[in-house]
N, C-alpha and C positions, 0 to 999 in steps of 0.2 A: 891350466889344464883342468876338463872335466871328465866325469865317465856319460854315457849315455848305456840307455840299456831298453833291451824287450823282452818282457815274458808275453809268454802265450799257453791259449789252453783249446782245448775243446769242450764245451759243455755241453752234458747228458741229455741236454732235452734246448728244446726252443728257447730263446729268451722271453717270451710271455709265458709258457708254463710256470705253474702255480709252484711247480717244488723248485721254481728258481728264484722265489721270489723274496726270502728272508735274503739271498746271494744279490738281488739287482735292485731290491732295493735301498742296499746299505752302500751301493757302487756311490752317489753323489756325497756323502760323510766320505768316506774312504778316501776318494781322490781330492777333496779338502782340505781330510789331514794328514796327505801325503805335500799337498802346494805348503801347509803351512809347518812342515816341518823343517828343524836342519839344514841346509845343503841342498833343497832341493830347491830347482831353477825353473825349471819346465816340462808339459808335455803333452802330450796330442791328446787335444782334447774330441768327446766323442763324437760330436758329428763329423768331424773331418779322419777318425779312427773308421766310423764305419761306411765313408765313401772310400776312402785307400785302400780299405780289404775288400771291398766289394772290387772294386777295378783290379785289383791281384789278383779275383777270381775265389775270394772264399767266401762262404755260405754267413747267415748272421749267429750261427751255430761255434765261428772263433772268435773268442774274445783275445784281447790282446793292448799291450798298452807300451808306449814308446813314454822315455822320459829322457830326463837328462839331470846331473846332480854334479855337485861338487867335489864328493870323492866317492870311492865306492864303500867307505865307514860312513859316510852319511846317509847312502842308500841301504846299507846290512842291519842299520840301528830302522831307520822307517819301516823296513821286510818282515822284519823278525822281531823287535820290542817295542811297536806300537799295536793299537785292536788290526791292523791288517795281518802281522803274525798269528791272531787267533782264529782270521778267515782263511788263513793259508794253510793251518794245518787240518780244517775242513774241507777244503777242496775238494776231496776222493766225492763227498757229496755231492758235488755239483758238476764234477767234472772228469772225462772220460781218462784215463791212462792213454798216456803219448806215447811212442818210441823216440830217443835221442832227447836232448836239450829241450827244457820251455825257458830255459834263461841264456839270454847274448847278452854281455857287456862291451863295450870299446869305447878307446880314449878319444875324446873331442876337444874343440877349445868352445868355453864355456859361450859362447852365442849361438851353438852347434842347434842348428834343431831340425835333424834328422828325420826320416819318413820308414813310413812301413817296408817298402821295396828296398833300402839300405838295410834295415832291420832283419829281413829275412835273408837276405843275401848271405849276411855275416854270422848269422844262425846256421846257414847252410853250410857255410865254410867249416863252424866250428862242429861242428856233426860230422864233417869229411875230413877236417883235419886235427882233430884238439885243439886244446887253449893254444894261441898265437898273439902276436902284436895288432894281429887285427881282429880278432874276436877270442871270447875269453867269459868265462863260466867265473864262481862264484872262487875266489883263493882262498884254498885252507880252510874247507866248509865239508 
């Protein structure tokens, strides 16, 4: 058994704007040392991230990332105690205030590799219904 998960955001301006650019240009570091960390397995990488949201119908204004990981201790240590912890509690800079959830979790079995259309669905779920067996926020955070 694995978790898989999506966050999501909206961000304040274009992705070529200049005040995104210390935020997009640290994206290929970041998502390298999220592959090489721990527990982590896989995940959509961005050119097939920004045809899937495009075909879902959003703008190139949502960032968003699918993964998939070993446990969800292996994903809370990568989130939170590695330099992505220190992009994340920067955010408010780069990115708009959502209403409901920018994090889904749910269980897979570890060759699980999920898509954005899955991913928002069970965001959608946990936004209408709380943490469930089928999607599920952050435990004990």
């Amino acid at each position: 058994m694995a978790i898989a998960q999506m966050n999501w955001g909206r961000m304040r301006f274009a992705p070529v704007d200049p005040r995104l650019s210390e935020f997009t240009n640290a994206l290929d570091h970041i998502y390298a040392a999220a592959e090489a960390h721990p527990g982590f397995i896989w995940r959509i990488h961005d050119e097939n991230a920004a045809r899937e949201l495009t075909a879902l119908g959003y703008d190139d204004r949502v960032s968003a990332t699918v993964s998939v990981w070993q446990s969800i201790e292996d994903l809370r240590d990568y989130t939170f105690n590695s330099e992505h912890g220190e992009f994340l509690k920067r955010s408010p800079e780069w990115f708009e205030p959502v209403a409901g959830p920018q994090l889904v979790i749910w269980n897979v079995t570890a060759n699980a590799k999920p898509g954005f259309s899955e991913a928002f669905e069970r965001l959608d779920h946990l936004r209408q219904r709380g943490d469930s067996d089928r999607a599920y926020g952050w435990p004990d955070v």
